[in-house]
C-alpha positions, 0 to 999 in steps of 0.5 A: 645513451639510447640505452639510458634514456629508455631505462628512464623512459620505460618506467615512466610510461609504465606508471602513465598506463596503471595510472591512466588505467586505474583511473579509468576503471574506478571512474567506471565503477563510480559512473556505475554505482551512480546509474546503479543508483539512478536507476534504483530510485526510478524503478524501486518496487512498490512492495506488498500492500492489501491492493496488491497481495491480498484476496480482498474482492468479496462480502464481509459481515459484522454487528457495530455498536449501536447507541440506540439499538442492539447494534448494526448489521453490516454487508460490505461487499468489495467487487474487483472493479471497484464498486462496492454495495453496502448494507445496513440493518440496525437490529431491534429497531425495525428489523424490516429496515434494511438500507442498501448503499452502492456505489464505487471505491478508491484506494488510498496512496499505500494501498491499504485502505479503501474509501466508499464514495457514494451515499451512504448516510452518516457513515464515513466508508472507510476501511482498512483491508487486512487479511479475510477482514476489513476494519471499520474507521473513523472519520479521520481513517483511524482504527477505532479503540477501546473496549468496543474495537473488535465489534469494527472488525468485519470478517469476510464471508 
């Protein structure tokens, strides 16, 4: 009779340990995927931006158009503690009438386009950095399109 009963025993508390065990790792596995999870939105990379990928500190040169002249001299000067100097020179006009504009920048969110603060005339100083050049924008912070775009392309120096 002791016999018996073990026979009927052992098999059940043989499938109360898989199950038991079974249960216990897939609730590991699941509790690890969820701190897996966690743990990834907490600490997802930032990724490459022009902030933090690109050599962007230096002087960048181009001519804008010009309604009223054959066109603007620019000198965008970036420094890498975030100041920057600007400077002017609106061609056939008054050749000897050079502005010079200073003052600090900030990145906006993406870490693709830096905004000049300062004075700095009517100008909207913005720009969008890129590779060895830095985009002109309007007053919205849009690339400037059309026949004229690639005058508001400053190449770097």
């Amino acid at each position: 009779m002791v016999m018996k009963k073990s026979v009927f025993y052992f098999p059940l508390l043989l499938l109360t340990l898989i199950y038991s065990c079974t249960r216990s790792s897939s609730d590991n596995s699941s509790n690890d995927e969820e701190s897996t999870q966690e743990a990834g939105n907490s600490s997802l990379p930032v990724g490459d931006n022009s902030q933090t990928s690109l050599d962007w500190p230096g002087t960048y040169f181009g001519v804008l158009p010009c309604a009223s002249c054959e066109g603007i001299e620019n000198w965008v000067t970036l420094n890498a503690d975030g100041t920057f100097e600007l400077k002017t020179n609106y061609l056939g006009l008054n050749d000897a009438r050079e502005e010079i504009f200073t003052g600090t920048f900030e990145w906006d969110p993406t870490g693709s386009m830096v905004q000049l603060t300062g004075l700095i005339g009517n100008a909207p100083g913005k720009y969008k950095v890129g590779e060895n050049r830095i985009w002109h924008l309007d007053q919205d912070g849009n690339r400037i399109e059309g026949d004229l775009a690639e005058f508001y392309i400053l190449q770097k120096q």
